[in-house]
N, C-alpha and C positions, 0 to 999 in steps of 0.2 A: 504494500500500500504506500501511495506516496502523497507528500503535501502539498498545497500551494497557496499563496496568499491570491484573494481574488482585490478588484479594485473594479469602480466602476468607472468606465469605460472616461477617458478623461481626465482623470484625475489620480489622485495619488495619495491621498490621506482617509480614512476612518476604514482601510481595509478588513480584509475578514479570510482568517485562515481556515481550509475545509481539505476534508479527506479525499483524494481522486483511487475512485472503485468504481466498476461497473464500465459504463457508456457514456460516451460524452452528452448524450442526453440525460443520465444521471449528474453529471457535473452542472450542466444547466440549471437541471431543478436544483440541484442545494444552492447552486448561485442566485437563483432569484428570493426562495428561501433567506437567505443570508443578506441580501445585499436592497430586498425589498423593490427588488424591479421583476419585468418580467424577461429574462432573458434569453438571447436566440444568437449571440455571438459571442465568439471567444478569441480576446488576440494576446500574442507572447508583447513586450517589451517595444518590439521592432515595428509593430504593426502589420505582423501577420495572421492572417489566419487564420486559426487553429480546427481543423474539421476532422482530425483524429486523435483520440484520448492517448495511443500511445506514442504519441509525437511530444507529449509533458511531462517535464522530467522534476524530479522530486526538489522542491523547493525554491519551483519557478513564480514568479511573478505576471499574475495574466488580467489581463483588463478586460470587463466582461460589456456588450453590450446590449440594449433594445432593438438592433437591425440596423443601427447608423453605423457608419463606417468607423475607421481608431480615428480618434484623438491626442494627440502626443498630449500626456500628463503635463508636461515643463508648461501646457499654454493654459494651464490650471488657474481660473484668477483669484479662484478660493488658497493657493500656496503658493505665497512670491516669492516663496525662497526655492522653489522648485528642487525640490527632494529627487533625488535621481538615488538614493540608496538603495532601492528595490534592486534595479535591472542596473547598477556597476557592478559587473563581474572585476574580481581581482584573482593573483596567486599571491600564496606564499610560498619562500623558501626557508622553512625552517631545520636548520644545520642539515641540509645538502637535500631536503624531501619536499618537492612540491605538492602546496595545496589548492586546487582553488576553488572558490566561494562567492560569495555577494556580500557586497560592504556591511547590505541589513543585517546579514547573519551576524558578523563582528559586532555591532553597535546597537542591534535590536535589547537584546537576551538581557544584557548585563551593562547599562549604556553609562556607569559611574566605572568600570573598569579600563584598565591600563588599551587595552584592544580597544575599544570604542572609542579613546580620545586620539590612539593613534590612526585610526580608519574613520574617524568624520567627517575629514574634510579630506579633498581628494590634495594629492602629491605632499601629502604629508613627511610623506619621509625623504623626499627631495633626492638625491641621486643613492640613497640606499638603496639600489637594484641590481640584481645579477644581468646579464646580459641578454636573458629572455625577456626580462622586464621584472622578474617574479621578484617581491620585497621581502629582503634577506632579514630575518630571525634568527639570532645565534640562541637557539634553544634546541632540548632533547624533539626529533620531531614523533620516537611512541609516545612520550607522554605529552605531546603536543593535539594528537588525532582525540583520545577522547576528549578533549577540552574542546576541539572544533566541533566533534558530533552533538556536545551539550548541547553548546550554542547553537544547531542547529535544530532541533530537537524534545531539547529540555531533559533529556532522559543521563543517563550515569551508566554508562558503558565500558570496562574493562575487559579486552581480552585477555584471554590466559599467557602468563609468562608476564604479563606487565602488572609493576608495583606498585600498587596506589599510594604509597610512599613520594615516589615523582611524581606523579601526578599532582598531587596533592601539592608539592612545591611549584610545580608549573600554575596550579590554581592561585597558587598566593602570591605569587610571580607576578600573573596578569591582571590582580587583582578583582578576579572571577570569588567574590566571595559567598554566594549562596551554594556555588558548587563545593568550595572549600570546606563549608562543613558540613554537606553532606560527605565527604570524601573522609575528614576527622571523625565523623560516626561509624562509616563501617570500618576503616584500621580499629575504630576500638572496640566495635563488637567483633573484630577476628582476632584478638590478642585473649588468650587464657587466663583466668584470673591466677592474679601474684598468691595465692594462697594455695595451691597446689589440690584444691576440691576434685571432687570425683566427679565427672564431667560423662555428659549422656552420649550414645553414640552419635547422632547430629551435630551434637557439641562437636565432636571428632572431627567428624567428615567435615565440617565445617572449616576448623582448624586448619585440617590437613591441606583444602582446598586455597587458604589463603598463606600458607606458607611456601615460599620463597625455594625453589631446588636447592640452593645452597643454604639455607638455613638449615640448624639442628630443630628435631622434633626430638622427644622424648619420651619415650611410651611405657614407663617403668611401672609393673601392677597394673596393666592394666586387663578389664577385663574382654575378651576377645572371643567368646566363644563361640565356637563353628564358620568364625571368621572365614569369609573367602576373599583370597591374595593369589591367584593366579596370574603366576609370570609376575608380580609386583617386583620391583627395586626396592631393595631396605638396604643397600649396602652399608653396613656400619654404623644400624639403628642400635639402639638400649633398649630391647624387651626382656629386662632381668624379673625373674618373678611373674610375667605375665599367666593370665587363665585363658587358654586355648580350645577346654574343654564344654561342651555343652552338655546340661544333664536330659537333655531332649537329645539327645544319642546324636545329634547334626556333628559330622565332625569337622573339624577348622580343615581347609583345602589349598596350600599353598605350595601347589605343583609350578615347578621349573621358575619358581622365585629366587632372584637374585638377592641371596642373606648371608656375601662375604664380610666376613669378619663380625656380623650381628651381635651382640651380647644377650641370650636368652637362658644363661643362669636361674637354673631353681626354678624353670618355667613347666606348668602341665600341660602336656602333648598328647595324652592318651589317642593313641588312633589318628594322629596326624598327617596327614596328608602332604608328604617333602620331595613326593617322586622325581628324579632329573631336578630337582632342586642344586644350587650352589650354595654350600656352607662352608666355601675353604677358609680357615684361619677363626670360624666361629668359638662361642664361649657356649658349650651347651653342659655343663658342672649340674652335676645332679640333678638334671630333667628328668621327667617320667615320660619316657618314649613307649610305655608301652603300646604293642599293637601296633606302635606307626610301621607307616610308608614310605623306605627310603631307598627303593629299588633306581637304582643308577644314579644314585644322588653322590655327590662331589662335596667329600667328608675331612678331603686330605689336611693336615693337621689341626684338626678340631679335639679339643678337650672336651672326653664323653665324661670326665672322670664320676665316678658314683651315681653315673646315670642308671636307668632303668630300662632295659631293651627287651624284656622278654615278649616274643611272639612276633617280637618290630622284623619288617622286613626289609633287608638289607643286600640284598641280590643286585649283583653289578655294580657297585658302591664302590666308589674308590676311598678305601680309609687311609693312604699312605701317610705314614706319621700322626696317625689320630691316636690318641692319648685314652686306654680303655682302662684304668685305674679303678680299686675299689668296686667294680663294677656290682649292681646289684644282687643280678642275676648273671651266672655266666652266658658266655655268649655259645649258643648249639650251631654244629656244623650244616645242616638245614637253611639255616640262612643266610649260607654261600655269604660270607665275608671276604672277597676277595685282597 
Protein backbone atom coordinates (compact mmCIF):
# COMPACT_ATOMS: atom_id res chain seq x y z
CA UNK A 1 0.00 0.00 0.00
CA UNK A 2 1.23 3.37 -0.73
CA UNK A 3 0.69 7.06 0.33
CA UNK A 4 0.09 10.24 -1.15
CA UNK A 5 -0.61 13.70 -0.10
CA UNK A 6 -3.71 14.89 -2.38
CA UNK A 7 -4.15 18.95 -2.82
CA UNK A 8 -6.78 20.40 -4.76
CA UNK A 9 -6.07 21.13 -7.98
CA UNK A 10 -4.30 24.69 -7.75
CA UNK A 11 -3.05 25.06 -4.80
CA UNK A 12 -0.89 23.97 -2.34
CA UNK A 13 -1.98 24.25 1.24
CA UNK A 14 -4.70 22.48 3.77
CA UNK A 15 -3.61 19.07 1.81
CA UNK A 16 -4.84 15.64 2.82
CA UNK A 17 -3.00 12.55 3.13
CA UNK A 18 -4.90 9.09 1.97
CA UNK A 19 -4.05 5.50 1.29
CA UNK A 20 -3.66 4.42 -2.62
CA UNK A 21 -5.45 0.79 -2.92
CA UNK A 22 -7.71 -0.43 -5.39
CA UNK A 23 -8.49 1.61 -8.80
CA UNK A 24 -7.83 4.91 -9.57
CA UNK A 25 -11.49 5.37 -9.35
CA UNK A 26 -11.14 4.40 -5.63
CA UNK A 27 -8.41 7.06 -5.28
CA UNK A 28 -11.05 9.42 -6.74
CA UNK A 29 -13.65 8.72 -4.36
CA UNK A 30 -11.47 9.05 -1.14
CA UNK A 31 -10.29 12.27 -2.90
CA UNK A 32 -13.42 13.88 -3.05
CA UNK A 33 -14.23 12.34 0.28
CA UNK A 34 -11.27 14.07 1.78
CA UNK A 35 -10.93 17.16 -0.16
CA UNK A 36 -14.85 17.86 -0.23
CA UNK A 37 -15.08 18.24 -4.16
CA UNK A 38 -16.30 16.08 -6.48
CA UNK A 39 -13.43 14.69 -8.30
CA UNK A 40 -12.71 13.40 -11.93
CA UNK A 41 -9.00 14.23 -12.35
CA UNK A 42 -5.72 13.46 -11.13
CA UNK A 43 -2.31 15.39 -11.89
CA UNK A 44 1.58 14.52 -10.50
CA UNK A 45 3.59 17.99 -9.74
CA UNK A 46 4.32 18.50 -13.51
CA UNK A 47 0.87 18.68 -14.77
CA UNK A 48 0.36 15.58 -15.99
CA UNK A 49 -2.19 13.29 -16.07
CA UNK A 50 -2.42 10.70 -14.03
CA UNK A 51 -5.07 7.89 -15.64
CA UNK A 52 -3.36 4.90 -14.17
CA UNK A 53 -3.07 4.11 -10.30
CA UNK A 54 0.07 2.23 -10.96
CA UNK A 55 1.99 5.17 -12.51
CA UNK A 56 1.97 6.79 -8.38
CA UNK A 57 4.49 6.18 -6.49
CA UNK A 58 4.52 6.05 -2.71
CA UNK A 59 4.60 9.46 -1.30
CA UNK A 60 3.96 11.53 -4.39
CA UNK A 61 2.25 14.79 -4.37
CA UNK A 62 -0.93 14.97 -6.73
CA UNK A 63 -3.32 17.77 -7.28
CA UNK A 64 -6.78 16.48 -7.68
CA UNK A 65 -9.34 18.12 -9.87
CA UNK A 66 -13.30 18.81 -10.94
CA UNK A 67 -12.49 18.33 -14.87
CA UNK A 68 -10.53 21.64 -15.32
CA UNK A 69 -7.32 21.27 -16.50
CA UNK A 70 -3.74 21.70 -13.72
CA UNK A 71 -3.18 24.74 -12.34
CA UNK A 72 0.51 25.39 -11.26
CA UNK A 73 0.06 25.63 -7.34
CA UNK A 74 3.11 28.70 -7.33
CA UNK A 75 -0.05 30.81 -9.00
CA UNK A 76 -1.95 30.02 -5.61
CA UNK A 77 -3.16 33.70 -4.59
CA UNK A 78 -4.32 32.01 -1.24
CA UNK A 79 0.19 31.29 -0.61
CA UNK A 80 2.49 34.02 -1.62
CA UNK A 81 5.06 32.41 -0.53
CA UNK A 82 4.58 29.70 -2.97
CA UNK A 83 5.41 26.41 -1.15
CA UNK A 84 7.05 24.29 -3.61
CA UNK A 85 8.14 21.67 -0.67
CA UNK A 86 5.72 19.03 -1.87
CA UNK A 87 7.20 18.36 -5.53
CA UNK A 88 11.26 19.52 -4.62
CA UNK A 89 12.66 16.29 -5.04
CA UNK A 90 16.26 16.22 -3.58
CA UNK A 91 19.33 13.55 -2.60
CA UNK A 92 21.37 12.99 -0.07
CA UNK A 93 24.65 11.65 0.22
CA UNK A 94 25.08 10.50 3.41
CA UNK A 95 28.86 9.00 4.06
CA UNK A 96 29.19 7.79 0.50
CA UNK A 97 24.97 6.39 0.20
CA UNK A 98 22.45 8.13 -1.65
CA UNK A 99 19.10 9.10 -0.62
CA UNK A 100 16.56 10.65 -2.39
CA UNK A 101 13.23 12.20 -1.07
CA UNK A 102 11.19 15.51 -1.10
CA UNK A 103 12.04 18.52 0.90
CA UNK A 104 8.36 17.94 2.66
CA UNK A 105 9.56 14.79 3.96
CA UNK A 106 12.74 16.53 5.75
CA UNK A 107 10.72 19.48 7.14
CA UNK A 108 7.18 18.16 7.35
CA UNK A 109 7.42 15.25 10.36
CA UNK A 110 9.68 17.18 12.75
CA UNK A 111 9.93 21.00 11.37
CA UNK A 112 11.93 22.30 14.83
CA UNK A 113 14.68 19.62 13.89
CA UNK A 114 18.26 20.19 12.61
CA UNK A 115 16.85 18.54 8.98
CA UNK A 116 14.03 20.88 8.56
CA UNK A 117 16.17 24.00 9.10
CA UNK A 118 18.79 22.68 6.93
CA UNK A 119 16.19 21.71 3.87
CA UNK A 120 13.60 24.91 4.16
CA UNK A 121 14.98 26.81 2.16
CA UNK A 122 16.25 25.64 -1.13
CA UNK A 123 20.57 25.85 -1.79
CA UNK A 124 20.90 25.97 1.79
CA UNK A 125 23.91 24.25 1.90
CA UNK A 126 25.59 26.24 -0.92
CA UNK A 127 28.36 24.22 -2.62
CA UNK A 128 28.15 21.29 -0.10
CA UNK A 129 27.51 18.91 -3.12
CA UNK A 130 29.12 15.91 -4.59
CA UNK A 131 29.31 16.08 -8.11
CA UNK A 132 25.92 14.51 -8.98
CA UNK A 133 24.45 17.20 -7.07
CA UNK A 134 23.48 14.83 -4.02
CA UNK A 135 24.10 17.08 -0.55
CA UNK A 136 26.91 15.53 1.37
CA UNK A 137 26.07 14.37 5.09
CA UNK A 138 29.02 13.05 6.94
CA UNK A 139 26.92 10.71 8.92
CA UNK A 140 26.47 6.75 9.48
CA UNK A 141 24.11 6.20 6.33
CA UNK A 142 22.37 2.52 8.32
CA UNK A 143 21.47 4.45 10.98
CA UNK A 144 20.64 7.39 8.62
CA UNK A 145 17.62 5.07 6.59
CA UNK A 146 15.57 4.53 9.53
CA UNK A 147 15.48 8.12 10.45
CA UNK A 148 14.57 8.83 6.79
CA UNK A 149 11.77 6.16 6.75
CA UNK A 150 10.23 7.94 10.13
CA UNK A 151 10.08 10.84 8.45
CA UNK A 152 8.60 9.50 5.93
CA UNK A 153 6.11 7.52 7.59
CA UNK A 154 5.95 8.14 11.16
CA UNK A 155 6.54 4.46 11.91
CA UNK A 156 10.12 3.12 13.88
CA UNK A 157 11.72 0.62 11.80
CA UNK A 158 14.84 -1.35 12.47
CA UNK A 159 16.33 -3.95 10.45
CA UNK A 160 18.17 -6.75 11.92
CA UNK A 161 21.95 -6.30 12.41
CA UNK A 162 21.25 -2.41 13.07
CA UNK A 163 21.79 -0.96 16.74
CA UNK A 164 19.21 1.33 17.96
CA UNK A 165 22.16 2.56 19.90
CA UNK A 166 23.17 4.61 16.57
CA UNK A 167 20.28 5.37 15.79
CA UNK A 168 19.29 6.79 18.43
CA UNK A 169 22.47 9.02 18.23
CA UNK A 170 21.62 9.83 14.70
CA UNK A 171 18.07 10.92 16.20
CA UNK A 172 19.64 13.32 18.78
CA UNK A 173 22.19 14.20 16.19
CA UNK A 174 19.29 15.77 13.95
CA UNK A 175 17.46 16.79 16.43
CA UNK A 176 14.48 14.25 15.56
CA UNK A 177 13.23 14.38 19.08
CA UNK A 178 9.80 12.57 19.37
CA UNK A 179 11.71 9.67 17.55
CA UNK A 180 14.46 9.83 20.10
CA UNK A 181 12.53 8.79 22.64
CA UNK A 182 10.80 6.54 21.21
CA UNK A 183 14.14 4.94 20.39
CA UNK A 184 15.20 5.44 24.54
CA UNK A 185 12.13 3.22 25.24
CA UNK A 186 12.70 0.37 23.40
CA UNK A 187 16.82 0.19 24.23
CA UNK A 188 15.35 0.16 27.61
CA UNK A 189 12.63 -2.38 27.50
CA UNK A 190 15.60 -4.68 25.72
CA UNK A 191 18.03 -4.23 28.58
CA UNK A 192 17.52 -7.04 31.43
CA UNK A 193 16.97 -6.00 34.63
CA UNK A 194 20.27 -5.09 36.89
CA UNK A 195 18.97 -7.48 39.54
CA UNK A 196 19.42 -10.77 37.96
CA UNK A 197 15.36 -11.95 38.38
CA UNK A 198 14.03 -14.92 36.63
CA UNK A 199 12.83 -13.79 33.43
CA UNK A 200 9.97 -15.58 31.30
CA UNK A 201 10.69 -17.07 28.09
CA UNK A 202 9.45 -13.86 25.82
CA UNK A 203 11.52 -12.08 28.27
CA UNK A 204 14.35 -14.23 26.51
CA UNK A 205 13.56 -14.36 23.18
CA UNK A 206 13.19 -10.91 23.47
CA UNK A 207 16.47 -10.25 24.81
CA UNK A 208 18.14 -12.58 22.79
CA UNK A 209 16.52 -10.75 19.63
CA UNK A 210 17.81 -7.31 20.71
CA UNK A 211 21.22 -8.26 21.60
CA UNK A 212 24.10 -7.37 19.47
CA UNK A 213 26.22 -10.69 17.70
CA UNK A 214 29.14 -9.54 19.47
CA UNK A 215 27.78 -8.95 22.61
CA UNK A 216 27.83 -11.47 25.68
CA UNK A 217 24.47 -13.12 26.78
CA UNK A 218 24.48 -15.04 29.62
CA UNK A 219 22.32 -17.82 30.24
CA UNK A 220 23.52 -19.33 33.65
CA UNK A 221 20.22 -21.54 35.53
CA UNK A 222 18.49 -21.07 33.26
CA UNK A 223 15.50 -22.97 32.68
CA UNK A 224 15.31 -24.53 29.08
CA UNK A 225 13.35 -27.26 28.97
CA UNK A 226 12.76 -29.36 25.76
CA UNK A 227 14.21 -26.38 24.32
CA UNK A 228 14.69 -26.59 20.43
CA UNK A 229 18.20 -25.03 19.06
CA UNK A 230 18.65 -26.68 15.99
CA UNK A 231 21.87 -25.93 14.05
CA UNK A 232 21.85 -22.79 16.72
CA UNK A 233 25.56 -20.81 17.36
CA UNK A 234 26.21 -20.61 21.04
CA UNK A 235 29.83 -20.77 20.53
CA UNK A 236 31.24 -19.80 23.90
CA UNK A 237 27.81 -19.34 25.68
CA UNK A 238 27.70 -19.84 29.82
CA UNK A 239 24.93 -22.44 30.27
CA UNK A 240 26.48 -23.70 33.63
CA UNK A 241 23.61 -25.39 35.61
CA UNK A 242 21.04 -24.81 33.11
CA UNK A 243 17.57 -27.31 33.10
CA UNK A 244 17.21 -28.90 29.78
CA UNK A 245 14.97 -31.29 30.87
CA UNK A 246 11.06 -31.27 30.44
CA UNK A 247 8.81 -33.33 32.88
CA UNK A 248 6.31 -33.51 29.88
CA UNK A 249 8.88 -36.17 28.50
CA UNK A 250 9.42 -33.19 25.36
CA UNK A 251 13.03 -33.59 25.17
CA UNK A 252 15.58 -30.32 24.58
CA UNK A 253 16.70 -30.84 20.49
CA UNK A 254 19.96 -29.26 19.76
CA UNK A 255 21.19 -31.37 16.74
CA UNK A 256 24.22 -30.18 14.70
CA UNK A 257 24.54 -26.94 17.14
CA UNK A 258 27.52 -25.07 17.10
CA UNK A 259 28.40 -25.36 21.21
CA UNK A 260 32.55 -24.88 20.98
CA UNK A 261 33.95 -24.24 23.88
CA UNK A 262 30.12 -23.68 25.60
CA UNK A 263 30.25 -23.99 29.60
CA UNK A 264 27.38 -26.38 30.48
CA UNK A 265 28.73 -27.55 33.83
CA UNK A 266 26.23 -29.37 36.28
CA UNK A 267 23.70 -28.96 33.54
CA UNK A 268 20.53 -31.67 33.16
CA UNK A 269 20.51 -33.24 29.65
CA UNK A 270 18.43 -36.22 30.23
CA UNK A 271 17.72 -37.45 26.75
CA UNK A 272 19.39 -34.63 24.89
CA UNK A 273 19.31 -34.28 21.73
CA UNK A 274 23.46 -33.28 20.46
CA UNK A 275 23.57 -35.45 17.35
CA UNK A 276 26.45 -34.08 14.75
CA UNK A 277 26.48 -31.58 17.31
CA UNK A 278 30.16 -29.46 17.90
CA UNK A 279 31.20 -29.41 21.46
CA UNK A 280 35.09 -29.28 20.85
CA UNK A 281 36.82 -27.76 23.93
CA UNK A 282 33.37 -27.68 26.00
CA UNK A 283 32.90 -27.71 29.81
CA UNK A 284 30.37 -30.41 30.36
CA UNK A 285 31.74 -31.53 34.40
CA UNK A 286 29.14 -33.48 35.98
CA UNK A 287 26.12 -33.34 33.41
CA UNK A 288 23.44 -35.89 33.59
CA UNK A 289 23.61 -37.10 29.99
CA UNK A 290 21.73 -39.75 30.40
CA UNK A 291 19.82 -41.28 27.52
CA UNK A 292 21.30 -38.52 25.31
CA UNK A 293 22.14 -38.29 21.64
CA UNK A 294 25.59 -37.81 20.78
CA UNK A 295 25.92 -40.02 17.70
CA UNK A 296 28.61 -38.24 15.54
CA UNK A 297 29.00 -35.41 17.62
CA UNK A 298 32.57 -33.69 17.98
CA UNK A 299 33.56 -34.28 21.68
CA UNK A 300 37.29 -33.97 21.11
CA UNK A 301 38.79 -32.50 24.32
CA UNK A 302 35.65 -31.99 26.24
CA UNK A 303 35.67 -32.53 30.16
CA UNK A 304 32.99 -35.20 30.67
CA UNK A 305 34.42 -35.49 34.10
CA UNK A 306 31.63 -37.05 36.62
CA UNK A 307 29.21 -36.97 34.05
CA UNK A 308 26.52 -39.33 33.67
CA UNK A 309 26.38 -41.38 30.26
CA UNK A 310 24.42 -44.30 30.94
CA UNK A 311 22.34 -45.49 27.85
CA UNK A 312 23.76 -41.88 26.08
CA UNK A 313 24.55 -42.78 22.66
CA UNK A 314 27.78 -42.09 21.47
CA UNK A 315 28.24 -43.90 18.02
CA UNK A 316 30.78 -42.15 15.61
CA UNK A 317 31.69 -39.58 18.35
CA UNK A 318 34.82 -38.22 18.17
CA UNK A 319 36.17 -38.10 21.91
CA UNK A 320 39.97 -37.56 21.08
CA UNK A 321 41.30 -36.15 24.25
CA UNK A 322 37.88 -35.87 26.05
CA UNK A 323 38.47 -36.14 29.73
CA UNK A 324 36.19 -39.26 31.12
CA UNK A 325 37.18 -38.87 34.85
CA UNK A 326 35.16 -40.16 37.89
CA UNK A 327 32.61 -41.17 35.43
CA UNK A 328 29.25 -42.18 36.95
CA UNK A 329 28.52 -44.82 35.21
CA UNK A 330 31.15 -46.65 33.34
CA UNK A 331 31.11 -46.34 29.89
CA UNK A 332 29.75 -50.14 27.83
CA UNK A 333 31.29 -51.08 24.66
CA UNK A 334 27.68 -51.00 22.91
CA UNK A 335 28.01 -47.45 22.52
CA UNK A 336 30.88 -47.76 20.17
CA UNK A 337 33.15 -44.95 21.77
CA UNK A 338 35.28 -44.58 19.07
Amino acid sequence: MRRVTLFVNGTSSNGKVVAVYGSLEDLLSAASSKLGIRASSVYNGNGGLIDDVTLIRDDDVLYVSEGDSFEDPQDDPADPEKDQTHTDWLTLNVGGRCFTTTRSTLVSKEPESMLAHMFREKDVWGNKQDSQGAYLIDRSPDYFEPILNYLRHGQLIINDGINPLGVLEEARFFGIEQLAEQLETLIKSSQPPDDHSSLSRKEFIRYLLATTTKSELRCQAANLQGVKMLCTNAEGASLRGCNFEDPAGVKANLEGANLKGVDMEGSQMTGINLRVATLKNAKLKNCNLRGATLAGTDLENCDLSGCDLQEANLRGSNVKGAIFEEMLTPLHMSQSVR
